[in-house]
py3Dmol code that shows the C-alpha trace and the ligand (Angstrom):
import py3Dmol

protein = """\
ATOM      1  CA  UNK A   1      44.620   1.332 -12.646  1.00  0.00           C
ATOM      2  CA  UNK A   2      41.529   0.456 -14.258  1.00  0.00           C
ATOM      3  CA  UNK A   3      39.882   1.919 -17.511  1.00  0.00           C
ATOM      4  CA  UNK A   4      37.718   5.189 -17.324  1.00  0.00           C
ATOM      5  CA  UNK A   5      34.077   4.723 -18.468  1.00  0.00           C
ATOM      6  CA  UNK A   6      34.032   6.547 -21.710  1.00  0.00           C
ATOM      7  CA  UNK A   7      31.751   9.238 -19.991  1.00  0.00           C
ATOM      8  CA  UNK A   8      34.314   9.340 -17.542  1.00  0.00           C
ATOM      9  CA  UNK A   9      37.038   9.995 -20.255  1.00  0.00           C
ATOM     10  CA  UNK A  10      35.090  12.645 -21.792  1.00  0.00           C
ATOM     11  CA  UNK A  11      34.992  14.744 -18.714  1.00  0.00           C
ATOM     12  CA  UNK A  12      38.682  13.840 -18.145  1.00  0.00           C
ATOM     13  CA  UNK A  13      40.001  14.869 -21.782  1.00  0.00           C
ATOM     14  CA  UNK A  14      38.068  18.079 -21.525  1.00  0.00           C
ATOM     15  CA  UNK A  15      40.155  18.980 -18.510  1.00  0.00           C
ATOM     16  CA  UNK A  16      43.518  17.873 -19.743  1.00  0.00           C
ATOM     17  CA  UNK A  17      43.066  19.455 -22.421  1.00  0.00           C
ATOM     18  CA  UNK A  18      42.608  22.468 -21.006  1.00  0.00           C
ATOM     19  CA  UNK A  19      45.816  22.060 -18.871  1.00  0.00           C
ATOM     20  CA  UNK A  20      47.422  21.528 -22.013  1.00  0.00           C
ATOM     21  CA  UNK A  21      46.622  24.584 -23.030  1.00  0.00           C
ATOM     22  CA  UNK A  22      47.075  26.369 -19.655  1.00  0.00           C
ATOM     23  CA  UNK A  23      43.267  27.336 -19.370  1.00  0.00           C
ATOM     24  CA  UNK A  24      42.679  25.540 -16.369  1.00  0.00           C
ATOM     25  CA  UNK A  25      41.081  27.379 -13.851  1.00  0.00           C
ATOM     26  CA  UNK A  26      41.874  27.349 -10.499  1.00  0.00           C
ATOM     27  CA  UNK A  27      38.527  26.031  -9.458  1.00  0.00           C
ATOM     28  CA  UNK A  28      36.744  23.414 -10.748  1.00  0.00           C
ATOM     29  CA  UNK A  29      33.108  21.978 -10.074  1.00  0.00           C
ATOM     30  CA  UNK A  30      32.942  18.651 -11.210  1.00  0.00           C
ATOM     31  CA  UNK A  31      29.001  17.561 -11.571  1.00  0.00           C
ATOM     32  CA  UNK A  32      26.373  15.111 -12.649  1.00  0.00           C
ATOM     33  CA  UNK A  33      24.417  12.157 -11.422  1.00  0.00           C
ATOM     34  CA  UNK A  34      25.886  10.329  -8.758  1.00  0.00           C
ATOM     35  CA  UNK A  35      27.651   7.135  -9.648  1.00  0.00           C
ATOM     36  CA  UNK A  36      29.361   8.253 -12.837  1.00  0.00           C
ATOM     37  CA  UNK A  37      32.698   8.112 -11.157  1.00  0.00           C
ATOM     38  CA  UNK A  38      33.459  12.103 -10.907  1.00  0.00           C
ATOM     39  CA  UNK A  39      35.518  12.002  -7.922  1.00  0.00           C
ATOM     40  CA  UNK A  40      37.364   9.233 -10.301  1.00  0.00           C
ATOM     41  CA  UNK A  41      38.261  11.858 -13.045  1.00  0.00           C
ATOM     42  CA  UNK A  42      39.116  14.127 -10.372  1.00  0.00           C
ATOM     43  CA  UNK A  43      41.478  12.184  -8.461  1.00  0.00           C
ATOM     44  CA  UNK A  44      43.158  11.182 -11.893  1.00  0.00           C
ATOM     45  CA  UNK A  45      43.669  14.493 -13.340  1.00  0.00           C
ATOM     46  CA  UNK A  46      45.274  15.565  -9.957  1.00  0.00           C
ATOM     47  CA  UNK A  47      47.584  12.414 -10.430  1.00  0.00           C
ATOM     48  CA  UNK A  48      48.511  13.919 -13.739  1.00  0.00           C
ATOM     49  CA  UNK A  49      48.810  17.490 -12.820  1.00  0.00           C
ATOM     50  CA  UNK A  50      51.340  16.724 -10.324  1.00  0.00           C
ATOM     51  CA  UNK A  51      52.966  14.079 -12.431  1.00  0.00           C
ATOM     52  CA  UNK A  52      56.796  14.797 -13.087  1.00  0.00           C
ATOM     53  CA  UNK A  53      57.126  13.057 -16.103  1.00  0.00           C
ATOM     54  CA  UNK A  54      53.770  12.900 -18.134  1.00  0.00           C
ATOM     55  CA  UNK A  55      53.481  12.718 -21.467  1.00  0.00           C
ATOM     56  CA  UNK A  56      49.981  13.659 -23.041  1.00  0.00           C
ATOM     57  CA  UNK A  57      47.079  13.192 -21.327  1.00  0.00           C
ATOM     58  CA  UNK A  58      48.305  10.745 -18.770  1.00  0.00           C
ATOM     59  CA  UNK A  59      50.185  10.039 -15.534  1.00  0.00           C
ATOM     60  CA  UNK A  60      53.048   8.348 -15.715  1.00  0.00           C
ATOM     61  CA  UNK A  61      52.783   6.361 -12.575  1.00  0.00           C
ATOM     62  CA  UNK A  62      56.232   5.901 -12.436  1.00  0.00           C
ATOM     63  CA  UNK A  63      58.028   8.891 -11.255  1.00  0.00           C
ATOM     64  CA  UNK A  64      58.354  10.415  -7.129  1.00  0.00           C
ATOM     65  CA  UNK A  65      55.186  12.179  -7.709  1.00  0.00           C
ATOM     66  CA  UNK A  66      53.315   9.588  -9.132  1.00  0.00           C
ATOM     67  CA  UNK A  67      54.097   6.950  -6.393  1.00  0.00           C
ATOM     68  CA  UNK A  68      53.999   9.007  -3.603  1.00  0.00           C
ATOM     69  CA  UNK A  69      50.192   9.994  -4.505  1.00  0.00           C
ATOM     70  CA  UNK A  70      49.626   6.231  -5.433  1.00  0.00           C
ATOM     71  CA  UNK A  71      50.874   5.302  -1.932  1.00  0.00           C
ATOM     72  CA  UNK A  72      48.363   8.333  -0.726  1.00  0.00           C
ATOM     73  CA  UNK A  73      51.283  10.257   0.843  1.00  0.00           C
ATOM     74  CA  UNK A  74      51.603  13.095  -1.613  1.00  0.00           C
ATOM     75  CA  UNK A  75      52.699  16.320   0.163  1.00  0.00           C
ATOM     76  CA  UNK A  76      50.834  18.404  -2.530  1.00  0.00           C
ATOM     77  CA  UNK A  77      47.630  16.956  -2.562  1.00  0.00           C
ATOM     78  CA  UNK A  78      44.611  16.717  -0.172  1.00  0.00           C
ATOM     79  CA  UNK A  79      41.602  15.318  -0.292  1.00  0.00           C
ATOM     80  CA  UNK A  80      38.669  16.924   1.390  1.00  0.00           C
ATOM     81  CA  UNK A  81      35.776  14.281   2.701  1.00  0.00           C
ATOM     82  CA  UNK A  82      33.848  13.070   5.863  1.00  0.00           C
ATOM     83  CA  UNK A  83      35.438  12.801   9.106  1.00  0.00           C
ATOM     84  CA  UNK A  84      34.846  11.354  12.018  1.00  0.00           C
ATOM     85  CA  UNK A  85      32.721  13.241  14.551  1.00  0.00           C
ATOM     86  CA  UNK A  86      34.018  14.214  17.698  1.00  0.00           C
ATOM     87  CA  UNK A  87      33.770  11.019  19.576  1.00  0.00           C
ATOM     88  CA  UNK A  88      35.057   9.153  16.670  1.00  0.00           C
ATOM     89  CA  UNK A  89      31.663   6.888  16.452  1.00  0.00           C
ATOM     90  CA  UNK A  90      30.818   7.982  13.018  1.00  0.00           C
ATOM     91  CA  UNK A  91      31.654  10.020  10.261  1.00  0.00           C
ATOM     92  CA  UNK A  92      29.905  13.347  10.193  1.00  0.00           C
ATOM     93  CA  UNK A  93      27.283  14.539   7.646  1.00  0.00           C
ATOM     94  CA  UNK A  94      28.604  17.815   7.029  1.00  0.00           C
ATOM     95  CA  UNK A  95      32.034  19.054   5.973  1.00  0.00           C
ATOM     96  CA  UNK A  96      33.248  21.765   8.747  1.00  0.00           C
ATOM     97  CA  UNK A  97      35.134  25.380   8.895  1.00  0.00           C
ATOM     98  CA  UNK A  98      38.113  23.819  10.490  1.00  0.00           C
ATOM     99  CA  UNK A  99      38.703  21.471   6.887  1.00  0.00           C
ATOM    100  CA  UNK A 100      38.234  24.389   4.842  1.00  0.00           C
ATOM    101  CA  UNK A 101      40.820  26.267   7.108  1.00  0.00           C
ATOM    102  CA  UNK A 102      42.671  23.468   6.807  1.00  0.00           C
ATOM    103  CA  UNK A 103      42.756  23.340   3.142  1.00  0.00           C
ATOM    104  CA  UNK A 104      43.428  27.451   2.557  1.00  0.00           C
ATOM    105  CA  UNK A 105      46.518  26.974   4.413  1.00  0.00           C
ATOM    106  CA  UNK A 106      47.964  24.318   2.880  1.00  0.00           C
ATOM    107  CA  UNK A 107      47.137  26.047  -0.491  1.00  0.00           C
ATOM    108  CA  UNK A 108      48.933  28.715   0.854  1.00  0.00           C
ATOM    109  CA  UNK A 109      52.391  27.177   0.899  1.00  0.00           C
ATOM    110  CA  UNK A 110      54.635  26.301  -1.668  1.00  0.00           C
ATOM    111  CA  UNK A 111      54.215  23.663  -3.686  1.00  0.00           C
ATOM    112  CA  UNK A 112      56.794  20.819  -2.260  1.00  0.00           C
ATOM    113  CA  UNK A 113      57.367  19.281  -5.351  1.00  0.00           C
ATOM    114  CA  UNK A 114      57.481  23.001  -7.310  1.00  0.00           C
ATOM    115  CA  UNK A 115      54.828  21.715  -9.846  1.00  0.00           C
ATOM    116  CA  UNK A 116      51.087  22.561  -8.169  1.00  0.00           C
ATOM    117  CA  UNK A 117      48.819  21.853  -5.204  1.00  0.00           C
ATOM    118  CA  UNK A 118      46.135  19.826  -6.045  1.00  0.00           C
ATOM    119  CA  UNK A 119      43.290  19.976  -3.440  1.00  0.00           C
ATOM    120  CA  UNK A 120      39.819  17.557  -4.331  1.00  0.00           C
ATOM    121  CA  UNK A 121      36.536  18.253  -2.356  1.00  0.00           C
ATOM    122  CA  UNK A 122      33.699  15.213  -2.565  1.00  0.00           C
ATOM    123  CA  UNK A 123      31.123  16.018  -1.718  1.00  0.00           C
ATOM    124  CA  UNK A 124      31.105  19.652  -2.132  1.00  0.00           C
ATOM    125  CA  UNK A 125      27.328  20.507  -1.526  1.00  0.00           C
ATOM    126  CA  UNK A 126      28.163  18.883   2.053  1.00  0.00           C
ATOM    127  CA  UNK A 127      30.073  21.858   3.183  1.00  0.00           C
ATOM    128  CA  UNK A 128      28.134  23.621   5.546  1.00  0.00           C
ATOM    129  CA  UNK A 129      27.168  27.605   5.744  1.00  0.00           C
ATOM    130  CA  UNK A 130      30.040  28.471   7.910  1.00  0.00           C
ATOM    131  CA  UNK A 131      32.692  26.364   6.351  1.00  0.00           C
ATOM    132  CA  UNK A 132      31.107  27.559   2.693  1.00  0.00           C
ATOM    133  CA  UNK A 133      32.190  30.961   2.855  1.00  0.00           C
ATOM    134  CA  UNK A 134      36.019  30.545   4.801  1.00  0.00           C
ATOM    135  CA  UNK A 135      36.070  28.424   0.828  1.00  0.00           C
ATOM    136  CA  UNK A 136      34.646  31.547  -0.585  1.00  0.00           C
ATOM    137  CA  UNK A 137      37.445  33.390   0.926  1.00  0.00           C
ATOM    138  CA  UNK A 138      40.060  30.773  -0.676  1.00  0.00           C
ATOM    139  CA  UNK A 139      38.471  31.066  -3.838  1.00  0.00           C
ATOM    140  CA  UNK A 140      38.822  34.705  -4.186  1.00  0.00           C
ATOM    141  CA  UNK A 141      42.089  34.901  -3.910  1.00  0.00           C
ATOM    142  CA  UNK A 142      43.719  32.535  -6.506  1.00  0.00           C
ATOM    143  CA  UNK A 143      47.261  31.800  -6.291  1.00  0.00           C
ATOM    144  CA  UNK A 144      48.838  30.310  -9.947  1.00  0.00           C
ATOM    145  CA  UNK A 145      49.952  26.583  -9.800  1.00  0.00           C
ATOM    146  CA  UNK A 146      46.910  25.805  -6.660  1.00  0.00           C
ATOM    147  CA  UNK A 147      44.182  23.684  -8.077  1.00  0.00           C
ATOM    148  CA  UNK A 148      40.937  23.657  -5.908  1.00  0.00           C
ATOM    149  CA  UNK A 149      38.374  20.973  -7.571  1.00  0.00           C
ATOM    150  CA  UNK A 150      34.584  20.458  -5.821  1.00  0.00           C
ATOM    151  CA  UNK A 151      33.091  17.237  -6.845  1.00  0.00           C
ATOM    152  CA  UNK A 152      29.117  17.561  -6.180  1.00  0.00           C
ATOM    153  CA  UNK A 153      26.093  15.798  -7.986  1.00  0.00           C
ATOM    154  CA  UNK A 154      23.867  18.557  -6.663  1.00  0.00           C
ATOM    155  CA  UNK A 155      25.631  21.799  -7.459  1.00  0.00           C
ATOM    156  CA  UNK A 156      22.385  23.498  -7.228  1.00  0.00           C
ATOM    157  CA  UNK A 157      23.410  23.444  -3.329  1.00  0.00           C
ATOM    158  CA  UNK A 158      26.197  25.228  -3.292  1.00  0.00           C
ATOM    159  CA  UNK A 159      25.965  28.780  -2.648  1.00  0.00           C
ATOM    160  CA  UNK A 160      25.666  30.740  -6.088  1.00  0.00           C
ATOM    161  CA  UNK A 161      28.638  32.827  -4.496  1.00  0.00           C
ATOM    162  CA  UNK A 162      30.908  29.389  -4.820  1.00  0.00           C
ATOM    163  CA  UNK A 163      29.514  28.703  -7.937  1.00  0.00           C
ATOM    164  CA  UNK A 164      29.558  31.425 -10.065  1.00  0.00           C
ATOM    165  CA  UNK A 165      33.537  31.336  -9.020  1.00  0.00           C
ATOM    166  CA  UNK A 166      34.175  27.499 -10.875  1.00  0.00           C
ATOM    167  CA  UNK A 167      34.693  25.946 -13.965  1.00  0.00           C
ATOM    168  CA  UNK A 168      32.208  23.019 -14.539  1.00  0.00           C
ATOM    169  CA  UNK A 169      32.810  20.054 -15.956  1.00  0.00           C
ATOM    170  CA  UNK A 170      29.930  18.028 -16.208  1.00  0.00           C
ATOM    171  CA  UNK A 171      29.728  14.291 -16.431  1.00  0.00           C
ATOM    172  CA  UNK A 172      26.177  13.424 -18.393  1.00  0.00           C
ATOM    173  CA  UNK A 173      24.340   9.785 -19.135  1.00  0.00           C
ATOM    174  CA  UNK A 174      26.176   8.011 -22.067  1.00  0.00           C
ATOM    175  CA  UNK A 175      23.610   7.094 -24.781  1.00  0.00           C
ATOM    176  CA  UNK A 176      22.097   3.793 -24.384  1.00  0.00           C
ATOM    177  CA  UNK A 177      24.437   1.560 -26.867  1.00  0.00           C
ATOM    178  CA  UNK A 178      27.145   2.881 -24.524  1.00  0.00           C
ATOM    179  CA  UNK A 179      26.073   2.084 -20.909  1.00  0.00           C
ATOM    180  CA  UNK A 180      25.242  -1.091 -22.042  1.00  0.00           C
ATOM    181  CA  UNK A 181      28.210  -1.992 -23.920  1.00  0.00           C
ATOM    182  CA  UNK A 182      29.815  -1.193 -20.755  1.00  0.00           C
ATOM    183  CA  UNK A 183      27.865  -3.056 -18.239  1.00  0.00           C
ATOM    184  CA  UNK A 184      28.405  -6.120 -20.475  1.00  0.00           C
ATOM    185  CA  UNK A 185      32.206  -4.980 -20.156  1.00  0.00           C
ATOM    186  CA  UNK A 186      31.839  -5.123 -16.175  1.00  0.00           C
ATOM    187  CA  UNK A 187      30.756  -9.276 -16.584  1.00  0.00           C
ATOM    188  CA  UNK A 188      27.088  -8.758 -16.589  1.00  0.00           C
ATOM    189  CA  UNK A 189      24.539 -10.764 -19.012  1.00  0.00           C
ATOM    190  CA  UNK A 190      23.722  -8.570 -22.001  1.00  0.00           C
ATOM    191  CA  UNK A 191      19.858  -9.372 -20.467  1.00  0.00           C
ATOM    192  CA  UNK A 192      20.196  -8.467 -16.999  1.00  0.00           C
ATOM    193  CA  UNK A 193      22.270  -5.574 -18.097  1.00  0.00           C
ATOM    194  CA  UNK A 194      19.068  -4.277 -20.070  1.00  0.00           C
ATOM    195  CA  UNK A 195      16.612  -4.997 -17.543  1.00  0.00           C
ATOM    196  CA  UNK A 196      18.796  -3.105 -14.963  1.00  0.00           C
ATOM    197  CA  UNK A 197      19.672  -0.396 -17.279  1.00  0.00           C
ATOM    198  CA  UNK A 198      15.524   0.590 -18.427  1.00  0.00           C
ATOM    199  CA  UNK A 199      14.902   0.359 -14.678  1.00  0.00           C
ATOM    200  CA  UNK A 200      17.939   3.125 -13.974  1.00  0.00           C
ATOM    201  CA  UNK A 201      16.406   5.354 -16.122  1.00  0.00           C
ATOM    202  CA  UNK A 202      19.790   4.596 -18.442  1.00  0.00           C
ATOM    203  CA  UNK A 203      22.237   5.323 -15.703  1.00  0.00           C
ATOM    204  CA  UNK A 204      24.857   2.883 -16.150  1.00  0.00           C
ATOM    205  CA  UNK A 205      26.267   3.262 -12.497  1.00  0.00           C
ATOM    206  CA  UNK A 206      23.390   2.624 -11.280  1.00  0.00           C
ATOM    207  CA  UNK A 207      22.737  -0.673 -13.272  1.00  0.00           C
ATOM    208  CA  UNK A 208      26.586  -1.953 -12.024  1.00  0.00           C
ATOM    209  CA  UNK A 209      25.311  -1.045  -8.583  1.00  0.00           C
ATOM    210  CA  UNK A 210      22.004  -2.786  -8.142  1.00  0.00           C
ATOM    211  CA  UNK A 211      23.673  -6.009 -10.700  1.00  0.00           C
ATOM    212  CA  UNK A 212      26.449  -6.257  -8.446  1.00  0.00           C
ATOM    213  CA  UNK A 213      24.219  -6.106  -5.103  1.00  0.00           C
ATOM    214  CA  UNK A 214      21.950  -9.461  -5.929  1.00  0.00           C
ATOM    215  CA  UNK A 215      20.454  -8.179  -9.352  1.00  0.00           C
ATOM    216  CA  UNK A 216      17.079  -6.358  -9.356  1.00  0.00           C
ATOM    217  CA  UNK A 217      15.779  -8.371  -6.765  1.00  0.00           C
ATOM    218  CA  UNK A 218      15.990  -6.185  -4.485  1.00  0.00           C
ATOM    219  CA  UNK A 219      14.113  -3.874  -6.393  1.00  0.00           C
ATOM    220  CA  UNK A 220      11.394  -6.944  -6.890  1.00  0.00           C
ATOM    221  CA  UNK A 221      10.713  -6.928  -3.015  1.00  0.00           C
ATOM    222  CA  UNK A 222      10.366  -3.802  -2.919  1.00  0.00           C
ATOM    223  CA  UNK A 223       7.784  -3.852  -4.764  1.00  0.00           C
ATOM    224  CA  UNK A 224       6.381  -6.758  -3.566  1.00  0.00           C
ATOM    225  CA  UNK A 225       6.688  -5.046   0.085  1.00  0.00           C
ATOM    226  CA  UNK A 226       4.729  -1.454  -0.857  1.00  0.00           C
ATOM    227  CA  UNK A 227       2.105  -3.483  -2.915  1.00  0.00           C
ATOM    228  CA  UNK A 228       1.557  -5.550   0.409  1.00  0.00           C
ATOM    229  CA  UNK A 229       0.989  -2.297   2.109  1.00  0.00           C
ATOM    230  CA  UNK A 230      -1.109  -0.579  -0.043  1.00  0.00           C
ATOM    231  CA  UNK A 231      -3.683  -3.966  -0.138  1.00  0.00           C
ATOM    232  CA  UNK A 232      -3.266  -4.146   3.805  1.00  0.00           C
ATOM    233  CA  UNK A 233      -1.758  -6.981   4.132  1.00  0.00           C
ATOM    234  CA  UNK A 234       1.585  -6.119   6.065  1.00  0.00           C
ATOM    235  CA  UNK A 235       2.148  -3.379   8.490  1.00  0.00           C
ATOM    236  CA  UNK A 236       3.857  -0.300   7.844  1.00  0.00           C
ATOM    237  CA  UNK A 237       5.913  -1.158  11.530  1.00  0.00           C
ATOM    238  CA  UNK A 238       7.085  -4.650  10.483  1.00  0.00           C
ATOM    239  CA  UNK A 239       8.480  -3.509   6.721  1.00  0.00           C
ATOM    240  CA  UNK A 240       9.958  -0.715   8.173  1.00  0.00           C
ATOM    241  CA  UNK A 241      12.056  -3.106  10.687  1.00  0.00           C
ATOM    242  CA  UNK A 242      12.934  -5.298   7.723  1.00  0.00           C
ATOM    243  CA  UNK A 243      14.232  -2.446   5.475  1.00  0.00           C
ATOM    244  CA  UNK A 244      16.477  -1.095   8.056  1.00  0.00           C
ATOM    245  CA  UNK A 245      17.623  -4.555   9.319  1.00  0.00           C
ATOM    246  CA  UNK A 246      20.823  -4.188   6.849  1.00  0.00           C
ATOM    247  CA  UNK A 247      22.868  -1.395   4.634  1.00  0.00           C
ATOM    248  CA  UNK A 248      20.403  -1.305   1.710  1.00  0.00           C
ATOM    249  CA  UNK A 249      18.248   0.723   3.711  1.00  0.00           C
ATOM    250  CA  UNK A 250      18.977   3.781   1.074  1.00  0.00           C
ATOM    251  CA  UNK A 251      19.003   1.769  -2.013  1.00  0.00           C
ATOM    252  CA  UNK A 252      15.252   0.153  -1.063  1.00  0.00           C
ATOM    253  CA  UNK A 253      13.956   3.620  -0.811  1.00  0.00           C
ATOM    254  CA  UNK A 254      15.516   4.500  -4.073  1.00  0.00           C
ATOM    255  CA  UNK A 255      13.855   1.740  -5.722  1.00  0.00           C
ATOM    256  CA  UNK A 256      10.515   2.615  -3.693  1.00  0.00           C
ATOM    257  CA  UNK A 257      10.860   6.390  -4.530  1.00  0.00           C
ATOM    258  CA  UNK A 258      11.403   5.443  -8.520  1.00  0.00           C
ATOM    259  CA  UNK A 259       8.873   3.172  -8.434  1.00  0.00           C
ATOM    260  CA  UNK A 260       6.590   6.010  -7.055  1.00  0.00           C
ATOM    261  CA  UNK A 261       7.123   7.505 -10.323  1.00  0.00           C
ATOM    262  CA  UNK A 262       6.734   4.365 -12.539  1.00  0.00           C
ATOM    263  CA  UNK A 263       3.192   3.998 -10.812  1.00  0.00           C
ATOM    264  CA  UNK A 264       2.280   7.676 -11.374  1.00  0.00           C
ATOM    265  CA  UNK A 265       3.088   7.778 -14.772  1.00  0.00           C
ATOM    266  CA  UNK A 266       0.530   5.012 -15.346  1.00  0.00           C
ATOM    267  CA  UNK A 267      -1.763   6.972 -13.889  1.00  0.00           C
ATOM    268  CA  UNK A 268      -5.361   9.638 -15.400  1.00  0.00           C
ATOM    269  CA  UNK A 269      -5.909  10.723 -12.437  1.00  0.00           C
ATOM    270  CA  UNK A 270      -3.389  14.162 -12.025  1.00  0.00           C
ATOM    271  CA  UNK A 271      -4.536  14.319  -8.233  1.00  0.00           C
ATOM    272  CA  UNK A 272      -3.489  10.728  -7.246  1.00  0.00           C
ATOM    273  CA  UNK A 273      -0.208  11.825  -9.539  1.00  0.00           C
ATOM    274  CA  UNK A 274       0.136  14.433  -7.254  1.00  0.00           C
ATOM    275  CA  UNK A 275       0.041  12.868  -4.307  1.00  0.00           C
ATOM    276  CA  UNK A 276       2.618  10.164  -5.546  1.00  0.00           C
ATOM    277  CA  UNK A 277       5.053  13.017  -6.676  1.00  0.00           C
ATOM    278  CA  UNK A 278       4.713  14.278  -2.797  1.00  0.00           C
ATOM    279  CA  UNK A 279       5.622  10.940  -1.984  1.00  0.00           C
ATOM    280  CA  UNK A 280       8.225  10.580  -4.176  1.00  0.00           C
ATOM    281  CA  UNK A 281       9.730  13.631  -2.731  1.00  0.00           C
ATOM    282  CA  UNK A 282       9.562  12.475   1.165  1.00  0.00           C
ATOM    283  CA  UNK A 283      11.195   8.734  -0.126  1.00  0.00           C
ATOM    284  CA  UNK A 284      14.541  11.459  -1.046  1.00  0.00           C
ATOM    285  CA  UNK A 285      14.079  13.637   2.043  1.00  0.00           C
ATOM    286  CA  UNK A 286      14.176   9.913   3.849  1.00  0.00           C
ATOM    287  CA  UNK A 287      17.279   8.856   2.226  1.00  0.00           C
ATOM    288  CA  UNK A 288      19.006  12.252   3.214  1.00  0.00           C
ATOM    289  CA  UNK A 289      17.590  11.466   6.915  1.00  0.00           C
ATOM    290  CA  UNK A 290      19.150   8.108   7.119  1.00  0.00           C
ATOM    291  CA  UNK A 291      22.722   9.361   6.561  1.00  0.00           C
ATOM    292  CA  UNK A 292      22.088  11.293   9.785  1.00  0.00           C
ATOM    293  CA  UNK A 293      21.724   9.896  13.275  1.00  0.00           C
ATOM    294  CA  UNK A 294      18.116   9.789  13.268  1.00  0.00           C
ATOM    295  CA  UNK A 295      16.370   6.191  13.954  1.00  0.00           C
ATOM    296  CA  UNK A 296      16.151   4.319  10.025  1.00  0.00           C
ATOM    297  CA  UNK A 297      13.490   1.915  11.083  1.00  0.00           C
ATOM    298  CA  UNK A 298      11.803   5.329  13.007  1.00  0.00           C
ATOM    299  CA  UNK A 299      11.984   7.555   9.577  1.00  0.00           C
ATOM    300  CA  UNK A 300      10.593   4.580   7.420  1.00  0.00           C
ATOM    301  CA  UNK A 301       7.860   3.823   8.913  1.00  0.00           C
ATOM    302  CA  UNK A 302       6.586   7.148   9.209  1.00  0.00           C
ATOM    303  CA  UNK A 303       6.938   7.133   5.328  1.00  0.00           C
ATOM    304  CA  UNK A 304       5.793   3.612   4.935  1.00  0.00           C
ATOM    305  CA  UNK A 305       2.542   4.898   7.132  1.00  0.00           C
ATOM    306  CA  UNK A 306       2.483   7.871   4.298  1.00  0.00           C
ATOM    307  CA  UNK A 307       2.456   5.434   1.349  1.00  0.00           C
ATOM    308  CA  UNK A 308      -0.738   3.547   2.882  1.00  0.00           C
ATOM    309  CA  UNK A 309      -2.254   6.265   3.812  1.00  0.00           C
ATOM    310  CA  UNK A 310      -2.343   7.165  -0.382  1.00  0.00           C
ATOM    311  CA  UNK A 311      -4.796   4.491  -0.669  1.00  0.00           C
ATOM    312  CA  UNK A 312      -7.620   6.665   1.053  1.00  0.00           C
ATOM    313  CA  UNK A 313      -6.965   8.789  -2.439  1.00  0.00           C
ATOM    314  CA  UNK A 314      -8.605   9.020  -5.697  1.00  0.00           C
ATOM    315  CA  UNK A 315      -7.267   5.264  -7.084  1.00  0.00           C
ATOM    316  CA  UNK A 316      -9.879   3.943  -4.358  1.00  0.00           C
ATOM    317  CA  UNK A 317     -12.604   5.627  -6.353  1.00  0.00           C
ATOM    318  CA  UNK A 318     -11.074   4.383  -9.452  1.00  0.00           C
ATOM    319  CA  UNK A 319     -11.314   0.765  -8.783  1.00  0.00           C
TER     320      UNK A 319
END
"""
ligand_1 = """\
1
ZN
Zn 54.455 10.459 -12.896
"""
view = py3Dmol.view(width=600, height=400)
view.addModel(protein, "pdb")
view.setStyle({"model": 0}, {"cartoon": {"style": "trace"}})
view.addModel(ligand_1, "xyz")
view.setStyle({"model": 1}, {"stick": {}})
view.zoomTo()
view.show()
C-alpha cells in the first residue's frame, strides 16, 4: 500500500484518533479540494476499523478482515459510487434512492464479522434530492458499531439537513515546502514541480495530475488556443472540435477557466474583470455539463463563442 501524503495523514490521524478514543461519530463528511486523496483516507480508516488485529493507528493487512477488504469482498463494507445507467452505456451522474436504500439496509444488519459496518459515499454532493433525504432518514437513526462516511469536495451541496448531522474532517492545501517536497517524491524535476505547483494555485494533486498528463503543456495550448480566439485568428467551431477530440476535455477548461482569472487579475479595468469572472464561472458550469450526456464539442463552443465575444468589451478601448 503506498504512503499517505502528509495532508492525507493528518486527516487520517485525526480520525483514528478519535476511534481510539471512541469519539467517532457515526457520520462523517470528509471534505476539501478535489485531488487530495479523501476517498484515500476514507477507504483506509474503514480498512482499520474493521481490522481484527490492529495495533495503533494502522491495519494490519494480515488478518480475515484485512484480506477480505483488500480482495474487495468484505461483507461489512460498501462503497457507495456511480453506476451504470439503465442501459448499461454509461455511468450515471447522480447517485439514486435505490443505493441509499440499499445502503440503510445493509447498515441495518449485524455486523458479519461482529466488529462494525463501514459504509463510504464518494461523491456525496452527487446524491440527488430524493435519494438525499431516504440518507437523512439513515442518519437519524444511528445504530453503535455502523460507520456512514460522505466524501465530497463541495459540501456546500449537500442539504444543510445532512450536514449539520456529520463530523467533518477536512483535508486543506499543505504549505508550499510540503507539496513540493512531495511532488519531487512522486519523480518529478524539482523545476517542473514548481512551475506546476504556482500554476495550481499550490495544490499538489493538481501539479501530479497535469505533470503526469504531458507537463503543463497542455495548459500552454490552451493558452495558445483562447489567445488565437480572442485576436481572430481561429474559430470558436474548430477549437471546440479539437478540445473535445480526447479525455482532457475537462482538464483544458480547467486550465482555460484559471487562466480566466490569471488574465483578470492583471487587469484596471473592474468591468472587463467582471466580465472575465462571468466567464470564469460558465468554464465550471461547462465542466459540470460535460460529465452529462450533453454534446462536449456542442457546450464548448458555445463558451468558446462567449470568450470572443469578451473582446467587444472594455480591453478593446484599452488598447
Ligand atoms: Zn487486519
Amino acid at each position: 500500500m503506498s504512503t499517505l501524503a502528509p495532508w492525507q495523514q493528518r486527516a487520517y490521524a485525526r480520525m483514528a484518533d478519535a476511534f481510539a478514543a471512541g469519539r467517532l461519530g457515526h457520520a462523517q463528511l470528509i471534505c476539501g479540494p478535489a485531488r487530495l486523496g479523501k476517498r484515500e483516507v476514507a477507504v483506509r480508516m474503514a480498512r482499520r476499523v474493521l481490522c481484527e488485529a490492529a495495533s495503533g493507528d494502522v491495519a494490519c493487512g494480515a488478518c480475515r478482515s484485512c484480506r477480505l477488504f483488500d480482495a474487495g469482498t468484505h461483507p461489512d463494507y460498501r462503497f457507495v459510487s456511480f453506476i451504470p445507467n439503465r442501459e448499461g452505456t454509461k455511468l450515471r451522474t447522480e447517485i439514486v434512492i435505490d443505493q441509499m436504500r440499499e445502503l440503510a439496509a445493509q447498515l441495518a444488519l449485524t455486523p458479519q464479522f461482529g466488529r462494525a459496518q463501514v459504509a463510504v459515499v464518494d461523491p456525496a454532493d452527487a446524491i440527488n434530492h430524493a435519494a438525499a433525504n431516504a440518507l437523512l432518514k439513515t442518519l437519524e437513526e444511528p445504530v453503535p458499531g455502523r460507520y456512514l462516511w460522505l466524501v465530497s469536495a463541495h459540501p456546500m451541496r449537500l442539504p444543510a439537513t445532512i450536514r449539520s448531522r456529520c463530523q467533518r474532517i477536512e483535508l486543506r492545501l499543505p504549505p508550499a515546502d510540503e507539496a513540493a517536497a512531495w511532488l519531487s517524491a512522486q519523480g518529478h524535476a524539482m523545476a517542473d514541480a514548481a512551475e506546476a505547483l504556482q500554476a495550481a494555485r499550490g495544490h499538489p494533486g493538481l501539479a501530479d495530475d497535469w505533470l503526469r498528463a504531458g507537463g503543463l503543456s497542455l495548459r500552454k495550448a490552451v493558452a495558445a488556443d483562447l489567445q488565437r480566439l480572442w485576436k481572430g485568428e481561429a474559430a470558436p467551431a474548430e477549437i471546440a472540435q479539437q478540445w473535445a477530440a480526447d479525455e482532457h476535455a475537462d482538464l483544458r477548461l480547467r486550465h482555460a477557466a484559471d487562466l480566466a482569472v490569471e488574465r483578470a487579475a492583471g487587469l484596471t479595468d473592474p468591468r472587463h474583470a467582471r466580465s472575465l469572472a462571468a466567464w470564469f464561472d460558465r468554464a465550471n458550469r461547462s465542466r459540470d455539463l460535460l460529465r452529462t450526456t450533453v454534446r462536449a464539442d456542442l457546450v464548448l463552443v458555445e463558451l468558446l463563442v462567449a470568450w470572443r465575444a469578451l473582446r467587444g468589451g472594455p480591453e478593446k478601448r484599452e488598447r
